[in-house]
N, C-alpha and C positions, 0 to 999 in steps of 0.2 A: 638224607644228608641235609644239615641245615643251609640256608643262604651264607652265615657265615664262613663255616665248613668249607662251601664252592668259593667264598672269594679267596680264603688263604690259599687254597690249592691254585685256583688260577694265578694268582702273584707269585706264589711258589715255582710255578712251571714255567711264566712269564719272565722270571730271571734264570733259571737254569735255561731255557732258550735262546735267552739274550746272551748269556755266561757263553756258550758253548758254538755259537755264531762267530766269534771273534776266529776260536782256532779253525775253525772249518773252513775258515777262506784261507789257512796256512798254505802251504803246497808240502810234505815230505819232505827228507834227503837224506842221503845215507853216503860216508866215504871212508875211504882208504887212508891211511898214510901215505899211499905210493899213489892213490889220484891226482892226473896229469893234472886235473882242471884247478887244483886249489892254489889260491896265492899266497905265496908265504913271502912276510914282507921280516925288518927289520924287527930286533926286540929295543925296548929303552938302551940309550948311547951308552949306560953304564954295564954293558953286558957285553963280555971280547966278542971279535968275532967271529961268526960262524952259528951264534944262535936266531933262530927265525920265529917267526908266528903266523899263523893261518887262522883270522875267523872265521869259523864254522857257521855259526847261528847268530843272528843278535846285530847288534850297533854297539860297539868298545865303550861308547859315550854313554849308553842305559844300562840297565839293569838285565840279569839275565844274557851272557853270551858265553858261548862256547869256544874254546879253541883249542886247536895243538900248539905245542910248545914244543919245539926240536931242536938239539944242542946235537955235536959231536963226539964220536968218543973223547973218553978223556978229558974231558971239560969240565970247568971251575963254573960255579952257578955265582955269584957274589953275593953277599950279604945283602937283602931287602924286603919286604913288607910289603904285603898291599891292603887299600881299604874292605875291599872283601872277602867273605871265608872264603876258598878254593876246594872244590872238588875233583882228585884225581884219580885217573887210571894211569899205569903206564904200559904203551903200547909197543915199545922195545925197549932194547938194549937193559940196562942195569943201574939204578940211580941209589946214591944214598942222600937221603936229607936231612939235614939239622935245624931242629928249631930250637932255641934258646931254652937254655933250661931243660931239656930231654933229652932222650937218647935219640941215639941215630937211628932214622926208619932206612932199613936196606929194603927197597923195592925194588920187586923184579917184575916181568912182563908178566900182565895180567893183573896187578896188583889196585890193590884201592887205598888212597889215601885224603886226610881230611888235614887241612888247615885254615887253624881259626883266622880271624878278620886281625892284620895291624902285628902276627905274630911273626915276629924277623927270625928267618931264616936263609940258608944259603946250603950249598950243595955241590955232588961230583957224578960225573957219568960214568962208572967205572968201569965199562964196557967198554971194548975198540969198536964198535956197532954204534950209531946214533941213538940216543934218546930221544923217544919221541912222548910229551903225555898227553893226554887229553885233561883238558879241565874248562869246568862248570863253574863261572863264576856271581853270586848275589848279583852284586855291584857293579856299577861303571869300570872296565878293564884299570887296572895301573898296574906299576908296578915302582916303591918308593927306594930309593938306596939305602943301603942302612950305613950311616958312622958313627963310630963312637962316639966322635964328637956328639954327636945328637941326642946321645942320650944324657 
């Protein structure tokens, strides 16, 4: 093997070492929806009440956080947006979601769905059972109100 050879490989393994340091001092975790230990605080003032949020992973302020999102039976989602795409699961109940311009996603437990970054959408739990979902978000958590006027 040349000298060459040995240096790109050492820089090579010297960044994937370095890369891979970072998560290694992570710790795990794993929960329930019914875990006693998580706090589920208030959603944006423009949501009735009864709906909550628990982050999971992450700082709502950076990039990369995880959370549940729990509504009630029977609950109205209102019209809003947020800056990043959304990755969900839904882990109870029965939700349908509406995003502009497409049909209704009827999501039932177990389900996987994607929404894009900024795409307003609004929703119904139409379960008597709470909605609960998990979601994966890029971006800094938000969540923006949608009005007509706005557009």
């Amino acid at each position: 093997m040349s000298n060459r050879s040995i240096t790109c490989l050492a820089i090579v393994s010297a960044f994937f070492l370095h890369s891979f340091q970072g998560y290694a001092s992570e710790t795990a975790i794993s929960y329930s929806i019914h875990d006693e230990s998580i706090e589920w605080g208030p959603c944006p003032a423009f949501f009735p009440a009864g709906c909550q949020i628990a982050v999971l992973h992450g700082d709502p302020a950076k990039p990369n956080v995880d959370i549940f999102f729990k509504v009630p039976g029977n609950y109205d989602l209102p019209a809003h947006w947020h800056t990043s795409p959304e990755r969900m699961t839904l882990l109870s109940g029965a939700l349908n979601v509406n995003y502009r311009g497409q049909p209704t996603t009827k999501l039932k437990t177990g389900m996987y769905a994607y929404g894009p970054a900024k795409a307003v959408h609004d929703g119904r739990c139409v379960s008597d059972d709470p909605c609960v979902l998990f979601i994966a978000f890029e971006d800094p958590l938000d969540a923006v109100e949608f009005t007509s006027a706005a557009q």
